[in-house]
N, C-alpha and C positions, 0 to 999 in steps of 0.2 A: 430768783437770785442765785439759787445752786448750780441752777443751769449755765447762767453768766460765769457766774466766779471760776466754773469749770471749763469754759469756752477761753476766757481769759488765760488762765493757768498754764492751757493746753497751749495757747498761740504762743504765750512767753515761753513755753520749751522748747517748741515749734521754732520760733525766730531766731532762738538763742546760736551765736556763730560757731560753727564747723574749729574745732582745733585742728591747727596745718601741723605739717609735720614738719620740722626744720631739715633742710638738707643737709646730708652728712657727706664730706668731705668737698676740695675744689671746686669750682666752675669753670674755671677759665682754663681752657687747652695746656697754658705753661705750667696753671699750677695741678692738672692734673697730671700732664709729663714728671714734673717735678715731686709728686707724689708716687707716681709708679715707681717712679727710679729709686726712691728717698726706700720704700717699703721691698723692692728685691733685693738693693744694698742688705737692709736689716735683716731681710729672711734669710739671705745667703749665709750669713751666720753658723744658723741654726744646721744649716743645707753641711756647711764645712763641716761642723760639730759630730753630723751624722754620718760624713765622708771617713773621719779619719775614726773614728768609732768604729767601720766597717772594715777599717782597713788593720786597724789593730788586733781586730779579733781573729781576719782571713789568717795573721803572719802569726798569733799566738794560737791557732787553733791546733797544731800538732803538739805544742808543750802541754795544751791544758789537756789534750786527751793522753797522750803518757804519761802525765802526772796525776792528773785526777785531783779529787780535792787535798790532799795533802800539800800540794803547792801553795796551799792559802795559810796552812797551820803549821808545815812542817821545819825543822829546824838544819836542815842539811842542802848543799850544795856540793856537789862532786862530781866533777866531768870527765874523772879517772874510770869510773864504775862504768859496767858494761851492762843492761842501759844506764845511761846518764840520772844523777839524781837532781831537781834543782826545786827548790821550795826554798820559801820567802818568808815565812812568817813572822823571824825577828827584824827581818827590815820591815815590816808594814809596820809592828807595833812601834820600832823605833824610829820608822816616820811619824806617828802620831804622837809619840813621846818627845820628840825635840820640837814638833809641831806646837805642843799644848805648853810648854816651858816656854816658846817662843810667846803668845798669846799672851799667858801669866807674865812675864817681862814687860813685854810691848803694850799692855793694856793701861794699865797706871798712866805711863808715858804719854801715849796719846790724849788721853781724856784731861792729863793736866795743861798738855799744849793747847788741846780745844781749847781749854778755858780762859786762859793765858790769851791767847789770838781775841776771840769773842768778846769777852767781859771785861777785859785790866785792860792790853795796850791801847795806846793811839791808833788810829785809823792806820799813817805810813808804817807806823811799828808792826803791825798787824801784817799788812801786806808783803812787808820784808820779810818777817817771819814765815808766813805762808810763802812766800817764795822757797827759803832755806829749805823748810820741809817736806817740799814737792821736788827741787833739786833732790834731795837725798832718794827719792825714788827712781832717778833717773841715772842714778852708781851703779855699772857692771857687778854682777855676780863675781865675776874673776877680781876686779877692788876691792871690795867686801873680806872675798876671804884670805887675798894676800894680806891686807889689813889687818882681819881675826890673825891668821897663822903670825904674823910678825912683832903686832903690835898689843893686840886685846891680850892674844893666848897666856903670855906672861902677867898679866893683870888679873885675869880670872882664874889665872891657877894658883895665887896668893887668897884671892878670895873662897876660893874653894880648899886650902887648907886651912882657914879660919875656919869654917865651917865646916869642916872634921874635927878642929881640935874642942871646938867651945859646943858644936851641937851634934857630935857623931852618934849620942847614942838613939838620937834617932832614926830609924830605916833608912830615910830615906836620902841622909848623908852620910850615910857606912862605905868606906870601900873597902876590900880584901886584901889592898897595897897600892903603899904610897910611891912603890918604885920608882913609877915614870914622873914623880910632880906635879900630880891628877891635870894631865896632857890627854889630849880626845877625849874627854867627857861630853854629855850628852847636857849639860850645866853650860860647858860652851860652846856648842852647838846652838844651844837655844838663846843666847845673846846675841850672837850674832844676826839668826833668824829674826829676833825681833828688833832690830836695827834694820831689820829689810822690811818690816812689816808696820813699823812705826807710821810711815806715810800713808796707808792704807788707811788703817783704822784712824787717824788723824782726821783726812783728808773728809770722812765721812760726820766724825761726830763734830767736826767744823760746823761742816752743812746742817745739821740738826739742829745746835747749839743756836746758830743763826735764823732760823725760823722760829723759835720761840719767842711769845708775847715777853718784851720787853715791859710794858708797862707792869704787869704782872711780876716780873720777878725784879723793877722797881719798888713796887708796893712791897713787896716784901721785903727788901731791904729797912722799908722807911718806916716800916714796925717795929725793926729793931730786931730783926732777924741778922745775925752772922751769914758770910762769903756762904763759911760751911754749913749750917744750918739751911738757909737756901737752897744749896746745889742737892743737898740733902733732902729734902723734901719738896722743891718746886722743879730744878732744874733734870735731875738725873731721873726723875721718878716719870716726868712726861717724854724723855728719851731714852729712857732704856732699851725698848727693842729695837729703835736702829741704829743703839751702838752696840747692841749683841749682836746684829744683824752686821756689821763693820768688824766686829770682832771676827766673824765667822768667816768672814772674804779674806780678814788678813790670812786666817788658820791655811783656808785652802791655798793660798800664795804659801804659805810654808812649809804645806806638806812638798809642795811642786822644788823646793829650792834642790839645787843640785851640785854646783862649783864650791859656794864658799864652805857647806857641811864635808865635803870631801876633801877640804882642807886642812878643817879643823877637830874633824871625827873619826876615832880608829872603829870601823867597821869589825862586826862581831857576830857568825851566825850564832850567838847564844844570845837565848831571850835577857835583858835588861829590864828588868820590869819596872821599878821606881829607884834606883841607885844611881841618881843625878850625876855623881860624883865619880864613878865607876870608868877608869876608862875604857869602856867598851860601847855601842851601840850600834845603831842600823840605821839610814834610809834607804828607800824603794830608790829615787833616785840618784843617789851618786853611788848606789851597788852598781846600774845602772851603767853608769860611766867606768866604773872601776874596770866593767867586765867587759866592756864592749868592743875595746881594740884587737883582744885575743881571743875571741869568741868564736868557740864554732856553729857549724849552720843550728845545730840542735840547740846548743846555749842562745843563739842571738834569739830564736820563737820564744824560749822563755824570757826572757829582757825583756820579747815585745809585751810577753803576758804582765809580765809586772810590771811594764808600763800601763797596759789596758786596766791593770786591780789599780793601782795610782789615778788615774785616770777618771774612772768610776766614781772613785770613792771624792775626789776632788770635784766632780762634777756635782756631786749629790751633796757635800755642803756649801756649794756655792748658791745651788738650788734652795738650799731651807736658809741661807743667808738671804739673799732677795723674796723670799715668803716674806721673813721676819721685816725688813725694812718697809717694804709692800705695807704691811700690816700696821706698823708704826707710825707709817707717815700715807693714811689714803688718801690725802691731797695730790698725792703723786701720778694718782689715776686722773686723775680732772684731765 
């Protein structure tokens, strides 16, 4: 009987059918054409990315070697001096600084239109809305900040002596003088950025908002759960990383802004460190434009470097932006 049972055993392992492999990608001649072309379109990309990568570094590599690393930290530019001096370091910081006020701004804004679109309106209401908001992405830079300079700038420089008089004594709304009207401040600078960045982050926590179980964050209404309670603990908690991940795409669109901060920003090579209100600041790119019509050959290699540091550094958080979405939403991989 052992010997059966084991002759049996063996044959049912034995017969048991072969797992196929399923073929991965087209069959058909057009949909493999169509696949080839669909996938060098996408790689060329990546192809571009590493072209002008190369090409930035060729035109900045005389600035980064007679500057050395002081062009990353240092606080002076002088094309008077014999050699030339050109370091960046309060425009980096006061890219990330009008950058992250942009963010903080924009952030609120967005997450309450998601909501707004998603869960309150009607279907057409929705859809007009999301039109509006995706239109405002497709407004020139040069609108934007003819707009800031003409129309915002006087509005936010009431707001910003509100907030000198009622909350100066802290830091981080101190200014030194109120001469100019608190006009180029780095306060609006960052409203306006986030009026460019609104659609961004919008656009994404839409799409998130929208892929969550509906029935579930019905149930929980019908417990007797509050909007905010809700968004509180069902809605925002299963979305979070890819609206950091949204958050972080708008940032690097705002480090990259260049026309309407030049508009609205008096450029300052002195460090700005947290003095919102201050008019003085920096970005990398409408230093960028400032300098570029009267540049000489040695000035324009550093331009290009400080494009290439911009450049980088926008690359690398668009990079930990799409991690983080990635990561939030792995359905994305299917």
């Amino acid at each position: 009987m052992g010997k059966l049972q084991g002759m049996s055993e063996a044959s049912v392992t034995n017969s048991a059918p072969v797992r196929r492999k399923l073929s991965a990608g087209p069959l058909s001649r057009g949909d493999k054409w169509f696949f080839r072309t669909a996938s060098i379109a996408a790689n060329f990309a990546f192809v571009l990315v590493a072209l002008i990568l190369i090409f930035l570094f060729i035109q900045a590599l005389p600035a980064i070697t007679s500057q050395g690393l002081p062009f990353i930290y240092g606080t002076e530019w002088n094309n008077s001096k014999d050699p030339i001096v050109m370091q960046i370091g309060p425009m980096i910081w006061g890219s990330v600084l009008v950058g992250a006020l942009g963010v903080v701004f924009a952030t609120p804004l967005a997450i309450s239109l998601s909501y707004l679109i998603v869960f309150m309106l009607p279907s057409r209401s929705a859809k007009a809305a999301t039109t509006l908001v995706d239109l405002l992405a497709a407004l020139p830079s040069v609108i934007l900040g003819l707009w800031g300079l003409f129309v915002f700038t006087p509005v936010a420089a009431q707001w910003s002596s509100l907030l000198n008089s009622y909350v100066g004594w802290f830091p981080l709304f101190q200014v030194s003088t109120a001469d100019n009207g608190f006009l180029g401040s780095p306060f609006i600078a960052g409203w306006i950025v986030a009026i460019m960045i609104v659609p961004i982050i919008t656009s994404i926590t839409r799409e998130v908002f929208s892929q969550l179980d509906r029935d579930l964050i019905n149930g929980a209404l019908a417990l007797g759960g509050s909007r905010l309670s809700v968004f509180r603990r069902v809605i925002f908690p299963t979305s979070s990383g890819a609206v950091v991940g949204g958050v972080l795409l708008g940032l690097g669109r705002a480090l990259g802004e260049t026309v309407a901060i030049f508009y609205v920003l008096q450029l300052s090579f002195d460090f700005n460190w947290a003095q919102i209100l201050e008019p003085k600041g920096g970005a990398v790119a409408s230093m960028i434009l400032s300098k570029f019509g009267e540049a000489s050959e040695e000035e324009v290699s550093g331009l290009i470097a400080a494009g290439l540091v911009l450049f980088i550094l926008t690359l690398g958080i668009n990079f930990l932006a799409s991690v983080i979405v990635n990561r939030a939403q792995p359905w994305r991989k299917i």
